[in-house]
Each structure stands twice: as structure tokens, then as C-alpha cells.
C-alpha positions, 0 to 999 in steps of 0.5 A, spaced: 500 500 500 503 506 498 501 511 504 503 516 499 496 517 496 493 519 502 497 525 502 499 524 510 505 529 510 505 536 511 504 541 506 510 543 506 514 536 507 514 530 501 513 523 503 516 518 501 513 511 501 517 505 505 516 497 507 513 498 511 509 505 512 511 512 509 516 517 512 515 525 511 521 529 509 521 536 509 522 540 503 528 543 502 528 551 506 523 547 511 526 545 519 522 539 522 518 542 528 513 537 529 511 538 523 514 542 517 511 549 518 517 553 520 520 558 513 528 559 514 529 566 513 535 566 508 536 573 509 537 573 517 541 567 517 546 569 511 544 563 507 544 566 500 548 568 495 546 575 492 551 580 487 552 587 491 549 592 490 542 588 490 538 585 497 536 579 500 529 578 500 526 573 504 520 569 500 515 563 503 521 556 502 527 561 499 529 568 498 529 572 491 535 577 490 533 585 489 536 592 486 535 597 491 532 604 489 535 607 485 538 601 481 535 597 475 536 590 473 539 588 468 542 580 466 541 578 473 545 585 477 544 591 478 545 597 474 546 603 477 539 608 473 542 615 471 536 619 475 538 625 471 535 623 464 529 625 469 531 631 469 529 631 476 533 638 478 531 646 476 533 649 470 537 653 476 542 646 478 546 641 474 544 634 476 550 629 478 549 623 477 550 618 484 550 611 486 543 609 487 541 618 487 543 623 484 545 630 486 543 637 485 548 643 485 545 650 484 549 654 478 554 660 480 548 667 482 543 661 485 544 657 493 541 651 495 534 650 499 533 644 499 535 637 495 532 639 488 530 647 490 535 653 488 533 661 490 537 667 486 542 670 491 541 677 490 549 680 490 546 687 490 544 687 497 548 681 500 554 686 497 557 680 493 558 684 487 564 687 484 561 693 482 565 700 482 564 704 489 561 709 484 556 705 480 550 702 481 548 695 482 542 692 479 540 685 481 538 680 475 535 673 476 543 670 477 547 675 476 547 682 476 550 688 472 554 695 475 552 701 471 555 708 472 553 713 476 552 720 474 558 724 473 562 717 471 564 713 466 566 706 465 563 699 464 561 699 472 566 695 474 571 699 472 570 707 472 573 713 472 571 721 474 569 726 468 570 733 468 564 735 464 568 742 465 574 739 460 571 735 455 565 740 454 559 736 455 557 742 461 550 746 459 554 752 462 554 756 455 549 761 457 552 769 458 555 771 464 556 763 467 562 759 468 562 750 469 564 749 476 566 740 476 566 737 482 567 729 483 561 726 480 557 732 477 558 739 475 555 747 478 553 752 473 556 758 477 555 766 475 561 770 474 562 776 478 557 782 477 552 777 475 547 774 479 542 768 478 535 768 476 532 761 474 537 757 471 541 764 468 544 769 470 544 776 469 547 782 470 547 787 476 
């Protein structure tokens, strides 16, 4: 009589038939605890054999092999995903692409506020321009520009004084005026025996 058919083991065991009776055998990744209930966990005794960098995890009766986030399977191991074909920074940073992440760097004229945010750093009132103590800063988004004061010239960064009196570009021309020139901007001066009236000057 072959035992077997009645199915007398447990379901987590294969029976055997003998002479005379049957024996049950657990299945393999099974222990014997009276009966065959009790899973090995693979993961937590190191029996297993996954390529780094995927992970051990345990199943009912054996354990499968995953990639961690940031990787995908590809020919039984794990390729590291370029998370920057994503585009997963703002326009504002260069993504770099890391083991299993990636990595956002705000560009120059931008600081980091969070793992894939970037705020303007406004040079002008932070005082990180380069302007000339005689221009003026205007911020822009990322950068900024110097542009002269009145009575300078240069390109902001670099200026120098103009004499409006020596180059002639004054509107001191009316009768009885002289151009006085002084850092940064000129006066229209009466001559002596004149006196101002308005924005001329007349005689006594």
C-alpha cells in the first residue's frame, strides 16, 4: 500500500513511501518542528548568495535577490539608473549623477534650499558684487550688472571721474556763467557782477 496517496505529510514536507509505512521529509528551506511549518529566513541567517549592490529578500521556502532604489536590473545585477535623464533638478542646478541618487548643485548667482530647490542670491544687497564704489548695482535673476553713476564713466566695474568742465559736455554756455566740476557732477556758477535768476544769470 503506498501511504503516499493519502497525502499524510505536511504541506510543506514530501513523503516518501517505505516497507513498511511512509516517512515525511521536509522540503528543502523547511526545519522539522513537529511538523514542517517553520520558513528559514535566508536573509537573517546569511544563507544566500546575492551580487552587491542588490538585497536579500526573504520569500515563503527561499529568498529572491533585489536592486535597491535607485538601481535597475539588468542580466541578473544591478545597474546603477542615471536619475538625471529625469531631469529631476531646476533649470537653476546641474544634476550629478550618484550611486543609487543623484545630486543637485545650484549654478554660480543661485544657493541651495533644499535637495532639488535653488533661490537667486541677490549680490546687490548681500554686497557680493564687484561693482565700482561709484556705480550702481542692479540685481538680475543670477547675476547682476554695475552701471555708472552720474558724473562717471566706465563699464561699472571699472570707472573713472569726468570733468564735464574739460571735455565740454557742461550746459554752462549761457552769458555771464562759468562750469564749476566737482567729483561726480558739475555747478553752473555766475561770474562776478552777475547774479542768478532761474537757471541764468544776469547782470547787476
Amino acid at each position: 500500500i503506498d501511504e503516499c496517496l493519502t497525502n499524510p505529510c505536511d504541506p510543506n514536507a514530501n513523503c516518501q513511501n517505505t516497507q513498511p509505512g511512509f516517512k515525511c521529509a521536509c522540503k528543502p528551506l523547511y526545519v522539522l518542528e513537529n511538523i514542517c511549518v517553520s520558513d528559514i529566513d535566508e536573509c537573517v541567517t546569511g544563507d544566500y548568495v546575492c551580487a552587491e549592490p542588490s538585497e536579500c529578500v526573504n520569500n515563503p521556502g527561499g529568498y529572491s535577490c533585489q536592486c535597491p532604489n535607485g538601481y535597475v536590473e539588468e542580466l541578473a545585477t544591478c545597474r546603477n539608473d542615471n536619475e538625471c535623464t529625469f531631469l529631476p533638478c531646476p533649470s537653476t542646478a546641474t544634476c550629478d549623477n550618484t550611486p543609487g541618487s543623484f545630486k543637485c548643485t545650484c549654478k554660480e548667482g543661485f544657493r541651495q534650499t533644499g535637495l532639488q530647490s535653488c533661490e537667486d542670491i541677490d549680490e546687490c544687497t548681500e554686497n557680493k558684487h564687484n561693482c565700482d564704489p561709484n556705480a550702481r548695482c542692479t540685481n538680475t535673476f543670477g547675476s547682476f550688472f554695475c552701471t555708472c553713476k552720474r558724473g562717471y564713466k566706465g563699464d561699472g566695474v571699472n570707472g573713472t571721474y569726468i570733468d564735464e568742465c574739460a571735455t565740454k559736455t557742461d550746459d554752462c554756455n549761457h552769458i555771464g556763467q562759468k562750469c564749476n566740476n566737482y567729483e561726480g557732477g558739475f555747478d553752473c556758477m555766475c561770474l562776478d557782477g552777475y547774479v542768478r535768476y532761474g537757471n541764468y544769470c544776469v547782470g547787476r
